[in-house]
Every structure is written in structure tokens, then in C-alpha cells.
C-alpha positions in Angstrom: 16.0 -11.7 18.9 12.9 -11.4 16.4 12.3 -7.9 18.3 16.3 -7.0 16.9 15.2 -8.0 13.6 12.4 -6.1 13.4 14.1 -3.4 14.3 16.8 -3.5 11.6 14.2 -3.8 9.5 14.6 -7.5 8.7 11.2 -9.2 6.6 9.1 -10.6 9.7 5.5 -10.7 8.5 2.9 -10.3 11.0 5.3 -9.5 13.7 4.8 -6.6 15.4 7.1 -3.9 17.2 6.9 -4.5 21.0 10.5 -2.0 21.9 9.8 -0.4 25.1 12.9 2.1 24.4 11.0 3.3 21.1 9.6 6.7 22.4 7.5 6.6 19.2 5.0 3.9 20.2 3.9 6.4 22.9 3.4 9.9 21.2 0.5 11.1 19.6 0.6 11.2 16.2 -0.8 13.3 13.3 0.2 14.5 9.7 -0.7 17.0 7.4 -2.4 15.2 4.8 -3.8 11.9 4.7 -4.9 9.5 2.0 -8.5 8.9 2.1 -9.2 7.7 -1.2 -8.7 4.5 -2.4 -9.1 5.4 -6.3 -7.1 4.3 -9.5 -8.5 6.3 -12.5 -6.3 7.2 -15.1 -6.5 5.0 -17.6 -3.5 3.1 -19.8 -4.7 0.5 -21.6 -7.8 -1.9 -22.0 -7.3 -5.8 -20.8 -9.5 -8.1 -22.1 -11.4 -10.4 -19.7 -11.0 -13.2 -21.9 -9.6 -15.2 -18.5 -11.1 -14.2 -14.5 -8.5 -11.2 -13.3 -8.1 -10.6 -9.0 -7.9 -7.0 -7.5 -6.7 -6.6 -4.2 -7.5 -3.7 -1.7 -7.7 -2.8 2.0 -11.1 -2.9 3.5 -10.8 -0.6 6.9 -13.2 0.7 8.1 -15.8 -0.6 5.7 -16.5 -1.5 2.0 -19.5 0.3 0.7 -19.2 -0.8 -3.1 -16.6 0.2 -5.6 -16.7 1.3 -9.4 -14.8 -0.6 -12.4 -13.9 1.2 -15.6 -14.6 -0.9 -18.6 -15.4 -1.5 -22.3 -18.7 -3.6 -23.3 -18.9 -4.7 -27.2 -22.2 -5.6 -26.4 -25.1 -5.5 -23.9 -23.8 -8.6 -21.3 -23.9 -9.0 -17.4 -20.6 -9.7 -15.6 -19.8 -11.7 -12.5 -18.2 -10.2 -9.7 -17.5 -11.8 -6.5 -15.9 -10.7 -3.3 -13.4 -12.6 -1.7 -11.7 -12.4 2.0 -8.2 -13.7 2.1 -8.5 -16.2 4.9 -4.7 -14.8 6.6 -3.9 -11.3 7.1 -0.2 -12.2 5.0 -2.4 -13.9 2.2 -2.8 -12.2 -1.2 -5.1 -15.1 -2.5 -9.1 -15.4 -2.2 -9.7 -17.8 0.3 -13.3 -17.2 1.8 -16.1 -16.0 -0.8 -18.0 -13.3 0.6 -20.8 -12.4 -1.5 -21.3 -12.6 -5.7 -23.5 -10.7 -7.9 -24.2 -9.9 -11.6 -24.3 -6.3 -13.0 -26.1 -6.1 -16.6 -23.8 -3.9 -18.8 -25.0 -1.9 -21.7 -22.6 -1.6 -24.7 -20.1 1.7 -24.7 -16.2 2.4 -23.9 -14.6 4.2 -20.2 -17.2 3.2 -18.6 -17.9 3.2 -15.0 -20.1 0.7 -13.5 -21.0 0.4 -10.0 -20.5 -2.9 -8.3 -22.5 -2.8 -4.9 -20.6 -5.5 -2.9 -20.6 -4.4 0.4 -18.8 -5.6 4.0 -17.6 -4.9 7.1 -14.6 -7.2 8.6 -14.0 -7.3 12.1 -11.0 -5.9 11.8 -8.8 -4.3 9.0 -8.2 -6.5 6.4 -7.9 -7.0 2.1 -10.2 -7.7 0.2 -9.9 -9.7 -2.8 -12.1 -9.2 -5.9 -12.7 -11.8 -8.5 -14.0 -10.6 -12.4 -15.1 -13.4 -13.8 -14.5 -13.9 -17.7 -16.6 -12.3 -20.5 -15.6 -12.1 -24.1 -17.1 -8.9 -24.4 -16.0 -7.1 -21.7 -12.1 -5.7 -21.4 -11.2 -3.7 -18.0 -9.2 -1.0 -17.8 -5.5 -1.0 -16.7 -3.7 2.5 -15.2 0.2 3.0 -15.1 -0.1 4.9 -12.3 0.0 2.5 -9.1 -1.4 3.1 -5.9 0.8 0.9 -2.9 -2.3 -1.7 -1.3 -4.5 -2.4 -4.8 -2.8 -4.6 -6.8 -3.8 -6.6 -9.7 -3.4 -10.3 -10.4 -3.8 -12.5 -13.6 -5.3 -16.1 -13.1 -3.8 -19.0 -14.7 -4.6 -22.6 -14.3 -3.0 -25.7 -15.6 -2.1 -28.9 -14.5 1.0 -29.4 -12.5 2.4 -31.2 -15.6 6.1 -31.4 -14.3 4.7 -33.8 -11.7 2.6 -35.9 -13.8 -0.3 -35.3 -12.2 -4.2 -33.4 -12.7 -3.8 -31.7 -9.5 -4.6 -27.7 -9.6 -1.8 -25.4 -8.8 -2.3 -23.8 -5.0 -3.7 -20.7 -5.2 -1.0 -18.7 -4.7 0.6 -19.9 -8.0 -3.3 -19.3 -9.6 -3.5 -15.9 -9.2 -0.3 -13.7 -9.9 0.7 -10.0 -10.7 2.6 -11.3 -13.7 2.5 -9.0 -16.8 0.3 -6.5 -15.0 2.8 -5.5 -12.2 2.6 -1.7 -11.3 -0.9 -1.7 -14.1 -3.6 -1.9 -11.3 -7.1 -2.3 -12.6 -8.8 1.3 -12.7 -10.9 0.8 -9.8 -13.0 3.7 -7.1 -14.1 2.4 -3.6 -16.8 4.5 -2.4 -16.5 5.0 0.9 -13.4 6.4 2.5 -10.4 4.5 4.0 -8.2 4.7 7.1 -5.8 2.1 6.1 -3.2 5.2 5.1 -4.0 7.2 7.9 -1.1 8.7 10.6 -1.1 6.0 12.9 -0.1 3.5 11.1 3.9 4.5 10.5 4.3 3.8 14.3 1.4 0.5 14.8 4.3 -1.9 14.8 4.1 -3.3 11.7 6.6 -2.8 8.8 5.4 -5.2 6.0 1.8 -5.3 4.9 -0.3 -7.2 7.0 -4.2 -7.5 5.9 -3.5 -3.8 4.5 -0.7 -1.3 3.8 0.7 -0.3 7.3 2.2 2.5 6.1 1.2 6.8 6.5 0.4 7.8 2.6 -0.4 11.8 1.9 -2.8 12.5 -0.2 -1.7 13.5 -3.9 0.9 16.0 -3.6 0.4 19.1 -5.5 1.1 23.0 -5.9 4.6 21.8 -4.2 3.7 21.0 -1.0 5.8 19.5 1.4 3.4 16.7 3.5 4.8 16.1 7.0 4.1 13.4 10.1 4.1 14.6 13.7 4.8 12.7 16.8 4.2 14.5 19.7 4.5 14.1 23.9 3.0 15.0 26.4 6.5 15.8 28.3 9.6 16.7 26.6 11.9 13.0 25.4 15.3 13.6 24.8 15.8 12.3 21.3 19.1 11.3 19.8 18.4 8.7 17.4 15.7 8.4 15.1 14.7 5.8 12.4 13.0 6.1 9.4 11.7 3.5 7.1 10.4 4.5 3.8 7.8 2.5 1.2 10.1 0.8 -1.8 7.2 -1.1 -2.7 7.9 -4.5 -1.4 5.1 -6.1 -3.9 7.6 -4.8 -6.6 9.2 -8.0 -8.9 13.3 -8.0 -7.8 15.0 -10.1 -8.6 19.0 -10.5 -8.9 18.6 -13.3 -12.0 18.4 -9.8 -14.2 16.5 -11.5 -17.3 14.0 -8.4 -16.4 14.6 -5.2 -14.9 12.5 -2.2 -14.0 12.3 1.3 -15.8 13.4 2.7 -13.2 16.6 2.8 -11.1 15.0 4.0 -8.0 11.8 3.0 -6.3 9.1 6.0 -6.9 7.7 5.4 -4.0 10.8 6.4 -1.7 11.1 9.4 -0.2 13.8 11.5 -1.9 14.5 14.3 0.3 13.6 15.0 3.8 14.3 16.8 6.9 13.8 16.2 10.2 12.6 19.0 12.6 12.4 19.3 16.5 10.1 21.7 18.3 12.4 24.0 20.4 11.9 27.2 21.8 8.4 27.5 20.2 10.1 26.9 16.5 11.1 24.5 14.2 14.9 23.6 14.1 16.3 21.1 12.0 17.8 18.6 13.4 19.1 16.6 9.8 18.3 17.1 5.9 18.9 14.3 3.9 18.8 14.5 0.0 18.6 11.6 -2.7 17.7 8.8 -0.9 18.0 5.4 -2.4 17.0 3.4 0.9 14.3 2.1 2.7 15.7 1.9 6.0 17.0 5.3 7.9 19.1 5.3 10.9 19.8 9.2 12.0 22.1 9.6 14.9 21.5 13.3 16.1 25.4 14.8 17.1 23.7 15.6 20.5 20.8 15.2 22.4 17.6 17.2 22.0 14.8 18.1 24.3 11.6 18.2 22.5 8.2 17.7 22.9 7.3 17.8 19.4 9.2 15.6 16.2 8.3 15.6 12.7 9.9 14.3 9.3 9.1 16.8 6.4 9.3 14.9 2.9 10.4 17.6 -0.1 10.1 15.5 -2.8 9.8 11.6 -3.7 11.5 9.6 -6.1 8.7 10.3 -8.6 5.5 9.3 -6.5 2.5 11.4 -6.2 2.5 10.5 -2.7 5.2 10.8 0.6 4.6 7.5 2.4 6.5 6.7 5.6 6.2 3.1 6.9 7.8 3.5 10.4 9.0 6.3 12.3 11.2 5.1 16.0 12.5 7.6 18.1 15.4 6.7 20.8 16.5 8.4 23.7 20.5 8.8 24.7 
């Protein structure tokens, strides 16, 4: 039953595609473009640290210190501690890593090197606390990157129950005003967490990182693509395609706030979807203005191919074509 879910794409977290008729989760796959970069660095406007902030990010394979952009009014040191999340699902700080202090010299757009440093045992986020400092504001970008998010800190007590408890921690630290505004932040050492693999690793929600294929910034009109590939011919008739529509993103259907936009940027817009045949690519579908996440193509007959690739034209305004799941059935 949970295995039907998944497939329909229903919102199982941590549960992972196990279909043994999904000719996807046996090919070889590779793209054209991959995003290797974890970096956020143009910046909006400045947010002043007059409360701690979060900033979340995956960590795979290794964290080898990052760089904040910043403003100092004066010469100050600021606290910055490292954070693992305790659950793969969690967006909170659960287990403190490591801390340290970084003297800053007074100036504006600024970056400042913060060598934290660590290596999980397996792919994971990592959650970044900056603590407060009345001379220091950070620097927020508009243009959001799917994985690093930001998070505002608030803590009160839970009054409504008449009590000096402290709110759990997932009601501490939230996205809040600052949805889609990550912190301008570059990780120094290269990622895998976008990389090719990961559209057909089972997973269709993020899970201790993205879980999704990202290209790298798209540019000069190129048209990124994901290959799967066999080593003997499948005879494909259905595929499905799920696309990011950035499930961090705050929806609600109360509609006391909306988004300015109609459609998710981060959706693919239009696609095609080619087959190798007779040593040349033949389309098999195009779809144009897409609005969905989740993409069921039956193919009007059955086609014998060792090679299958989903071409993205153009997105729905994001630098990037990201694909979260590619299946591929057989008649």
C-alpha cells in the first residue's frame, strides 16, 4: 500500500521507492549538467542580527567551511555554531557540532570565512546557528536555491497554556518573513547532493538533503537533460516524471497570503521526452506549460530502447531544471 502511494506521488517522508516494475531503479544514469555549487550570492537586502538566525544546507560529501556576506558597524567577533539535525526529516538543530568566534573588522558586503568543518556518515543537513550581535546585519538574496533555507528564531513562553515552558524547537526556529530570502551564504567545497542519481534513489521528499537532479545555472539557452540508460533494450511505454514545486514553499488554502507568483519557478515548464532508436533521438512526447509536479506519460505504443532522456526547454522562471524522480514502466 505505502509502495502505491509513493508512487502516486503521495507525501511519505523517509520512505523510499522499492517497485521492482520501475525499469528506472536499474539504469545507469547521467545528465548533462550538474549542480556543484552550493552558493547564494546575490544580494537583496541586509537583516539585522539583532535575534540568533538558522541556515540550513546539505552536507554530502563533506563540509570544508562556508562564507557569510555581512555588514559590521564596528570591529566585533560573531558566534557561529554548527548544528546536526538529529533526524534526517528534521529541519531544527538538534546535536551541536562544533562553535567558534570569527573577529570582524568594520566594512559593508563583506565576506567572511567561517571554518566549521565535518564529515557525516552519510548525507545529511546541516544546520547553522548565527548568534546575535547588534552590530552585525547578514545579507539576504531573493534568489533561492531549493536545500538552503533560512529560519528566524523566536522564543516566548507558551502563554496560551499558562505555563514558562519553551516552545519545541520546531516552532523556535521558522522560515517566517524570510521564505524564499536565503541568507547569502558559499560552502567551499563541492556538493553531490544535486547530482544525477538522485531523481531515481527512491526518495521524492527531502530526506537529510534535496533528493532531487538540479543543473547547474542555465545559460546561453541551453536545454540541460537526464539520461537513463540499459545495458539491454526495455520496452518503455509509460514513464513518470516528477518535478521540484518547492515543497518548503508556505501554501496554504486560508489565502490571508499568497505568493507572487502563480506558478512555482522551480517547475519545469516545457520538456520532451526522447528515446534512443536507430542510433538517433526520437521524441517520444513534448509537453508545454506545465503547472504540475507529478507527470504520468503513457507512450501510444511500446518503444524498444536502450537509452531514455527527459530534455527541459525552459522552467517556470528558475535558473535551474530540477527533476525529482524519473520511473520508467514496461507494457
Amino acid at each position: 500500500m505505502q509502495q502505491q502511494l509513493l508512487k502516486q506521488d503521495a507525501s511519505i517522508i523517509g520512505l523510499r521507492n522499492e517497485d521492482s516494475l520501475d525499469r528506472a531503479r536499474n539504469a545507469a544514469v547521467r545528465a548533462s549538467d550538474t549542480l556543484r555549487r552550493i552558493a547564494v550570492e546575490r544580494p537583496s537586502t541586509a537583516y539585522p542580527l539583532q535575534s540568533q538566525v538558522g541556515m540550513l544546507f546539505p552536507v554530502e560529501p563533506a563540509l570544508e567551511g562556508f562564507s557569510l556576506l555581512l555588514d559590521a558597524s564596528a570591529n566585533t567577533s560573531l558566534t557561529v555554531e554548527l548544528w546536526g539535525t538529529g533526524r534526517l526529516e528534521n529541519y531544527i538543530p538538534a546535536e551541536r557540532i562544533d562553535t567558534i568566534e570569527v573577529a570582524l573588522e568594520a566594512g559593508e558586503a563583506r565576506w567572511v570565512d567561517i571554518p566549521l568543518s565535518w564529515r557525516p556518515s552519510q548525507p545529511e543537513n546541516a544546520f547553522v546557528i548565527v548568534r546575535e550581535n547588534e552590530f552585525v546585519s547578514l545579507r539576504l538574496s531573493e534568489e533561492p536555491l531549493f536545500g538552503v533555507l533560512g529560519f528566524e528564531y523566536r522564543q516566548q513562553a507558551m502563554k496560551d497554556f499558562d505555563t514558562d515552558e519553551k516552545l519545541q524547537p520546531i516552532v523556535e526556529w521558522r522560515m517566517g518573513g524570510i521564505v524564499r530570502q536565503p541568507f547569502c551564504i558559499r560552502v567551499h567545497a563541492e556538493t553531490t547532493a544535486y547530482g544525477a542519481e538522485k531523481a531515481t534513489d527512491g526518495y521524492v521528499r527531502p530526506y537529510g538533503g534535496p533528493h532531487l537532479w538540479s543543473s547547474d545555472v542555465i545559460t546561453d539557452g541551453r536545454q540541460p537533460w537526464l539520461e537513463l540508460s540499459w545495458s539491454e533494450p526495455v520496452g518503455a511505454v509509460e514513464v513518470h516524471l516528477t518535478f521540484n514545486d518547492d515543497v518548503n514553499e508556505d501554501l496554504i488554502n486560508l489565502h490571508h497570503h499568497t505568493t507572487p507568483f502563480e506558478t512555482m519557478p522551480e517547475l519545469v515548464k516545457d520538456y520532451r521526452i526522447e528515446a534512443w532508436v536507430d542510433g538517433d533521438w526520437q521524441v517520444l512526447h513534448r509537453e508545454t506549460d506545465n503547472r504540475r509536479r507529478k507527470r504520468v506519460h503513457v507512450l501510444p505504443e511500446t518503444v524498444a530502447t536502450d537509452k531514455l532522456r527527459v530534455v527541459a526547454e525552459s522552467t517556470n522562471g528558475c535558473p535551474y531544471a530540477q527533476i525529482v524522480e524519473i520511473r520508467v514502466y514496461e507494457g
